[in-house]
N, C-alpha and C positions, 0 to 999 in steps of 0.2 A: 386655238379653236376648241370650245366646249365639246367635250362629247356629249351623244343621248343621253348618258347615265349623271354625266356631269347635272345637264340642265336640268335632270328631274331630280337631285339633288338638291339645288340649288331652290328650285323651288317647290321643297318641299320643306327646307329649312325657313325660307320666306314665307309659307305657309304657318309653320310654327311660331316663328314670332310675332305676326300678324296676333293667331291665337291670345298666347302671351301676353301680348301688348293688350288686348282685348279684356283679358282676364280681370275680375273685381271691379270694373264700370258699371255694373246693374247692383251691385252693393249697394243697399241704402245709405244715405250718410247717417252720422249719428246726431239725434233730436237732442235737440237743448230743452233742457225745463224752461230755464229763463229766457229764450229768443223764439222757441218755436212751440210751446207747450203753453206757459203761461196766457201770452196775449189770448191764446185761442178761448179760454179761463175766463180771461176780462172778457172778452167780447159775447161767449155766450152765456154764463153761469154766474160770477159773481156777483149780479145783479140779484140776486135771487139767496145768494148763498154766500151772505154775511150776515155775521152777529151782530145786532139781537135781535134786528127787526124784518130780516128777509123772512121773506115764506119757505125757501128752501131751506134754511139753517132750521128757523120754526119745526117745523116736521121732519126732519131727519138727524139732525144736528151736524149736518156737512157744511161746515165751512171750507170755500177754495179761494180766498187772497193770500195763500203760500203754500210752499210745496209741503211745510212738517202739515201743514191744516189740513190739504189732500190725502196726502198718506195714511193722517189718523182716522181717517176717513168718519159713518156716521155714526150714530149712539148704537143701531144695529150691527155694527163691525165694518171692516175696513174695503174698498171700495177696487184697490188698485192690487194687482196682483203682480209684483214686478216680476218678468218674463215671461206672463202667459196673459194676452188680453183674453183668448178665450175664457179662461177663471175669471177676468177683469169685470166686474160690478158697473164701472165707471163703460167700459167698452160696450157690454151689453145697452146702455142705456143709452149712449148715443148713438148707436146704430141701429135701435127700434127693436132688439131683440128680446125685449124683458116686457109687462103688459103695459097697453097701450096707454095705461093711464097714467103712469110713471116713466114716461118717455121722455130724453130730455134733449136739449133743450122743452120745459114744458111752458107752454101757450107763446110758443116763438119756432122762429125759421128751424128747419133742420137746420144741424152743420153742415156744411159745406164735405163732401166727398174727401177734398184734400185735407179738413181738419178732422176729419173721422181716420184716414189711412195717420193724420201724422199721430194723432193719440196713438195709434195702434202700436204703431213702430217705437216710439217711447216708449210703453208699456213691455213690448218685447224685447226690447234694449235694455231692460231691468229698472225700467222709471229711477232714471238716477237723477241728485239734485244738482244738475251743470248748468 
């Protein structure tokens, strides 16, 4: 038969690897450029920002149908700051933080919350090309 001391022992050790066990599940996973960055790319900007004939390549000279195209980001310097969206160019502008006129998606839907957080988390993950 367990003593008192036993059973608070006992679960306080069950208590710990509860913990434990718990431990790094609210870790982000890590963003893929090519499965969870890109599409979001085609779907809201590339239309816009491809050479020679987009309006957004036109006036900035950003091209985004590839990650070296992102990265060199526009004629005025580079967009993407790997691990700090706050520095991030690109971040500011899909989250409405830069002037209203230059807000992008521009004359279309915001992104969507979840592809605004997933940029983020790539960019803070050091925009790597995976």
């Amino acid at each position: 038969m367990m003593t008192k001391y036993g059973v608070m022992a006992a679960g306080a050790a069950l208590c710990g690897s509860l913990m434990v066990a718990g431990c790094g599940s609210d870790a982000p996973r890590e963003i893929s450029f090519k499965s969870d960055v890109m599409p979001i790319l085609q779907k809201n900007c590339v239309e816009c920002h491809t050479p020679p004939a987009g309006s957004g390549y036109q006036e900035s000279g950003l091209a985004l149908s590839s990650y070296d195209e992102l990265m060199k980001g526009t004629k005025f310097g580079k967009i993407v700051e790997p691990g700090s969206p706050v520095s991030s160019t690109l971040n500011r502008l899909i989250e409405g933080k830069a002037d209203p006129s230059i807000t992008m998606p521009h004359g279309k839907e915001p992104m969507t919350e979840q592809e605004i957080v997933t940029l983020s988390q790539w960019v803070a993950q050091g925009a790597k090309n995976n």
